[in-house]
N, C-alpha and C positions, 0 to 999 in steps of 0.2 A: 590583349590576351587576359590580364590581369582583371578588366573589369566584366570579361565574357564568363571568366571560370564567376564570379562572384556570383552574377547575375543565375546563375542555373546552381546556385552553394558549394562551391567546392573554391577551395582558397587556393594561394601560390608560396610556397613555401622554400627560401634557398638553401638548406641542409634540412635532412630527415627526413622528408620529403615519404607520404604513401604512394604516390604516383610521380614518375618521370615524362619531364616532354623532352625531346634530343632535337635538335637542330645543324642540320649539316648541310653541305652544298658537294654536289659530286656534276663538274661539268662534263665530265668524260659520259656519264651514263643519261643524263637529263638536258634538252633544249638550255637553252635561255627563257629563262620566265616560266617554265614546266616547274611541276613539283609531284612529288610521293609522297602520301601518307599514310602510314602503315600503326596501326592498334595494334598492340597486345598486352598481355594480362596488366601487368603493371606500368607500362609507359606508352609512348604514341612518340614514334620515330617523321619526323617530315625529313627531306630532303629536297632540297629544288638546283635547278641547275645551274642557276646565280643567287644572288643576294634576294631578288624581283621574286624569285621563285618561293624562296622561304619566306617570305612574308607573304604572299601569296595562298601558300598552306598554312600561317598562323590564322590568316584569318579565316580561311577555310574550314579550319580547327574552330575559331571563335564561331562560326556560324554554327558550325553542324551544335555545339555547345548550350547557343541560344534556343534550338531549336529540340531540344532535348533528345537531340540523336547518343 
């Protein structure tokens, strides 16, 4: 994640932070290995329905990133 945010300029910062990423897992609402990723103004909320899931949407996150989504 670290080096997808770099690659498109935007750094990772662990306090103070201008933008938040949230990483959660809810298996009640999501598969196994599914994920949610949800934008808004200042943070990008994933959710995946196991561990598979959220890294799954980091890197889905890393991609859309590289790709200047």
């Amino acid at each position: 994640m670290k080096a997808a945010l770099a690659e498109s300029n935007h750094s990772l910062a662990e306090a103070n932070a201008d933008f938040e990423i949230n990483l959660s897992v809810n298996a009640q609402r999501l598969n196994a290995e599914a994920f949610h990723l949800v934008p808004a103004t200042k943070n990008i909320n994933i959710t995946g329905g196991d561990g598979r899931g959220v890294i799954y949407g980091a890197l889905s996150l890393a991609e859309d990133l590289r790709s200047g989504l």
